[in-house]
N, C-alpha and C positions, 0 to 999 in steps of 0.2 A: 178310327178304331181298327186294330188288324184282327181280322178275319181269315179263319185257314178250317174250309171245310172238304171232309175228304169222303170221295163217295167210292163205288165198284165192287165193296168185300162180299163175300156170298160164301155157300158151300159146293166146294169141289172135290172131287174123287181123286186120291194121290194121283200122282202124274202130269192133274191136269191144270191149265193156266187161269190167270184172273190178272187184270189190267186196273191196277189202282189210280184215282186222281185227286188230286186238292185242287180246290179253289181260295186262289188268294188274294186281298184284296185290303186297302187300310196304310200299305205301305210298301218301301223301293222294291218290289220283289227282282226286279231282272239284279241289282246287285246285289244282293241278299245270298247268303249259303243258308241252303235247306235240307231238312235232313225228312227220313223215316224213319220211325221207332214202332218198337212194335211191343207188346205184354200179353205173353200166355198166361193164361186160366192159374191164377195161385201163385204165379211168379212178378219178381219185380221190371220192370221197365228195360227195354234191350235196345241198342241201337243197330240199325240194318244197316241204313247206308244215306251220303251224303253226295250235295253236288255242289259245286262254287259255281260262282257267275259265271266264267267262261266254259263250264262245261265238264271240268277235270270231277272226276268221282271216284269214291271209294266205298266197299263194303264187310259188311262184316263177314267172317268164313266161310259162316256155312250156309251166306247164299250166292256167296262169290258160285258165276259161272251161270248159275239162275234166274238171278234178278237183274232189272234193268231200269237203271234210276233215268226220268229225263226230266226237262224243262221247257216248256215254251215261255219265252219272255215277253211276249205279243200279246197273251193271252192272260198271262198271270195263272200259267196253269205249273203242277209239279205231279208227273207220272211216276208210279212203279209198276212196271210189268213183270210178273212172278212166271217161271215155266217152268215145269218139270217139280211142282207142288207134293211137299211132303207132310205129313201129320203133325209132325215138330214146326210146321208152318203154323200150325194153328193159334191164333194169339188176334189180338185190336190193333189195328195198326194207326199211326198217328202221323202227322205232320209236322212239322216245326221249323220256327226260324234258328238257325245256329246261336247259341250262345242266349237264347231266349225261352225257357223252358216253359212259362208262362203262359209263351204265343200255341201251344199246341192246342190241335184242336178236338173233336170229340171222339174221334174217330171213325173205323170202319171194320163187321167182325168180320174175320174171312176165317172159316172153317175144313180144314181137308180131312176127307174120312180114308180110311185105310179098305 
C-alpha cells in the first residue's frame, strides 16, 4: 500500500524558515518523481515544485530562490526546506507521486503571520 505522510508544518513569523518531510513507503520511491503541492485557505490546489530520480528539480515562481526540494533515497524520505517565509506561504502542503494524484497524502498546515 503506498503511503506518503508528511510531517514539520507549524506557524512561522514572515521571514522565518520550516523544513518540511514525507515519509514514503508501499512503493519504488528512489525511482519515482515527487512532487509538492500546496492549497491555501479557499483556493484550489497549486503545485510548488518537483524532483526526478536523479535529482534535477523544478519550481514554481514564486518560490523559486526559496525553497529547496530534496530527496533521500536511503531513507525513503522527500524534504522541502522553505526560507525566507511569506504570508502567501500560507496553505496545506502535500506530497505526491508524479502523475499519481491519488497517492497524496494528508498533509501538513504551515502558517506564516505577517
Amino acid at each position: 500500500e503506498v503511503q506518503l505522510v508528511e510531517s514539520g508544518g507549524g506557524l512561522v513569523q514572515a521571514g522565518g524558515s520550516l523544513k518540511l518531510s514525507c515519509a514514503a513507503s508501499g512503493f519504488e520511491f528512489s525511482s519515482s518523481i515527487m512532487k509538492w503541492m500546496r492549497q491555501a485557505p479557499g483556493k484550489g490546489l497549486e503545485w510548488v515544485s518537483t524532483i526526478v530520480a536523479d535529482g534535477g528539480r523544478a519550481y514554481t515562481e514564486s518560490v523559486e530562490g526559496r525553497f529547496t526540494i530534496s530527496r533521500d533515497n536511503v531513507k525513503n524520505m522527500l524534504y522541502l526546506q522553505m526560507n525566507n517565509l511569506k504570508p502567501e506561504d500560507t496553505a496545506v502542503y502535500f506530497c505526491e507521486i508524479a502523475y499519481r494524484p491519488a497517492s497524496r497524502g494528508r498533509g501538513t498546515q504551515v502558517t506564516v503571520s505577517s
